[in-house]
N, C-alpha and C positions, 0 to 999 in steps of 0.2 A: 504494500500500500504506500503510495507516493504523500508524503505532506506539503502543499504549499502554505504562502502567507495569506493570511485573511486578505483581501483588495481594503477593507472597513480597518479592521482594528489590527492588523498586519502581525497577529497571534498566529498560529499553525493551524492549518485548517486541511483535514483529511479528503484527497482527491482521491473519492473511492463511492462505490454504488450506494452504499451505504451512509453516508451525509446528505440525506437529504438537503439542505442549505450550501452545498457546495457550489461556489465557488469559494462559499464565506464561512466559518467555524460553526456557525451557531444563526439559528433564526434571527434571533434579534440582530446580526451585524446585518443579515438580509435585509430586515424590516427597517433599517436607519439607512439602508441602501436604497431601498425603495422608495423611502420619506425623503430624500433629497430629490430625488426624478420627479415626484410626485410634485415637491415645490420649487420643483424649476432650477435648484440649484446646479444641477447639470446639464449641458447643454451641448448641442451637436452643431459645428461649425459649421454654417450653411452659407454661399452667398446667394442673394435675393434673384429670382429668375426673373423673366417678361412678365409672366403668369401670377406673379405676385402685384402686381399693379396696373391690374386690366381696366380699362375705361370706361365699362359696359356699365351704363344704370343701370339698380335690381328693382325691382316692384314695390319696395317701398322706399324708393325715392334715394337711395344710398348708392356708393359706388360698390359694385361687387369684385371681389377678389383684392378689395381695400384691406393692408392693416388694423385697419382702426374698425371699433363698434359704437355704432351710434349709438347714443343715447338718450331715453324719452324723458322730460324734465314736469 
């Protein structure tokens, strides 16, 4: 059975059928791994396509494929 480092808490973490939680030692480094995705904290470097800033009105009145969300006041 191989041991790598947790990717979270960089403790030993057994790379084997049996860890369930593997990549990471223990569910909960999973679960703080997943809480960060969750709030954005990690992020996948992207740059901005055409598609991201289509011109096309949408049906109510906004531009679609805009960044932004409108919002009713």
């Amino acid at each position: 059975m191989k041991k790598i480092k947790c990717p979270q808490c960089s403790g030993p973490s057994l790379w084997d059928e049996s860890n369930e939680s593997r990549p990471f030692c223990s569910s909960r480094c999973k679960l703080i791994d997943l809480g960060a995705w969750a709030s954005e904290e990690y992020n996948i470097p992207a740059s901005p396509s055409v598609d991201d800033y289509d011109d096309q009105p949408s049906l109510d009145g906004g531009i679609t494929g805009s960044p932004f969300t409108s919002t009713m006041h």
